[in-house]
Phi, psi and omega in degrees: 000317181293238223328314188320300183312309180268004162298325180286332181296289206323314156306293170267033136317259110056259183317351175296307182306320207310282186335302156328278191328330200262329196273351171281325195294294176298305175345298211275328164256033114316280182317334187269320194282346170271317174320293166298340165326294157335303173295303199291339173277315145303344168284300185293302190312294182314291184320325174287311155321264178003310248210003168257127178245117152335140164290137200282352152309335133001120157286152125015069197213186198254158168033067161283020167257352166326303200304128172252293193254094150246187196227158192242127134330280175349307195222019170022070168249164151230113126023043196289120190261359168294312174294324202069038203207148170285124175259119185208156195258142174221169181026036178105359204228163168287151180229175187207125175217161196261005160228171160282128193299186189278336189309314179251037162269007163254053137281124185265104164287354177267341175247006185281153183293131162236130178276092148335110176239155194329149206276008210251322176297153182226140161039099149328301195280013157274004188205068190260326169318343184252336183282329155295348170271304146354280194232076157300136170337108187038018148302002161308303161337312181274274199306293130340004221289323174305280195284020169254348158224040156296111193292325186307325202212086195268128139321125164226035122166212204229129171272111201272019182247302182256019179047039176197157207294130168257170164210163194008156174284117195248173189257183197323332203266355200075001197255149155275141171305128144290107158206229190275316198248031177251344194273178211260326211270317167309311173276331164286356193269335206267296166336314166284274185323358175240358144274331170315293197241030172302339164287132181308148167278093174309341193272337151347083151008107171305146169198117170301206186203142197271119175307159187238316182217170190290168186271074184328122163317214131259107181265145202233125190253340149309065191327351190251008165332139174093304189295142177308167172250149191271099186272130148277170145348246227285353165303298189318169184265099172336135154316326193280337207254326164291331169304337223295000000 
């Protein structure tokens, strides 16, 4: 009986054991196989990096293969530069097209203010609440105003990585190009059209931009979209203002 027993423990010990090993066995090649998995999805990420060029539209900046997204204040669009494609909102929903739709076209991309945006972000415009709080229609103006309208050294926008401004493309010598769209009177003529005409033009043929990708709803993170606004107190019209 004794000799029974312990044969019958041994065997299974033995088979306990057996079994770890095959299940450290699979472990591990799970771990390796998520690992080359790993590798190879960062090999294709570097590689895609690698292999992004700025739209000659483009300000200047440092570690252009980072940049992923940027954003136009102006017309609170965005930019994938990976993608190649344009975000803009049109009937609720975001759309992507590899140009801007005639609505903006009297948007100058050679001269527009661009917010760089951090290199740590995904699809931006899934959080357009902050970025529209952020970066308001020609705060630059204001915020900027000396070095945005320096003819010499035109300010075109802001790097949110390196927290710090870039501007215009300059040429072999390093000097910025002098030219018609470098002048105070040229950049104030562009300014005035594009508040003049920042409202869609109605008598403008509709006409779409052929999608690059299916459309992203627009998520609105105020459940009170729509809805009257509530004034508050500090809302109201001074008492004082009311006697006049």
């Amino acid at each position: 009986m004794e000799t029974g027993n312990y044969q019958a423990t041994g065997n299974k010990t033995e088979v306990l054991h057996h079994g770890f090993k095959i299940a450290m066995i699979l472990l591990w090649t799970v771990i390796l196989f998520a690992g080359n998995n790993s590798c190879a999805v960062n090999n294709q990420i570097q590689g895609q990096r690698a292999n992004v060029m700025p739209p000659a539209w483009a300000p200047f900046y440092d570690n252009a293969d980072m940049i992923r997204y940027y954003y136009f204040p102006d017309i609170e669009c965005y930019y994938d530069v990976w993608n190649r494609d344009f975000i803009y909102p049109e009937d609720g929903s975001w759309m992507f097209g590899s140009t801007l739709p005639p609505i903006y076209s009297w948007f100058d991309l050679n001269s527009a203010f661009v917010v760089l945006l951090d290199y740590n972000v995904f699809e931006p415009w899934r959080h357009f609440d902050y970025y529209v709080s952020h970066y308001p229609r020609y705060y630059y103006r204001s915020v900027y105003k000396d070095r945005y309208e320096d003819v010499s050294r035109p300010m075109r926008g802001f790097n949110e990585n390196s927290r710090s401004e870039v501007y215009r493309n300059t040429n072999a010598t390093g000097v910025e190009p002098r030219s018609a769209t470098t002048t105070t009177e040229r950049r104030n003529e562009i300014n005035q059209r594009n508040e003049n005409e920042v409202r869609p033009n109605r008598e403008l043929p509709e006409r779409r931009v052929e999608p690059t990708r299916p459309s992203q709803p627009i998520e609105y993170h105020d459940r009170n979209v729509g809805s009257p606004v509530r004034v508050q107190h500090n809302m109201e019209e001074p008492r004082e203002s009311r006697r006049r």
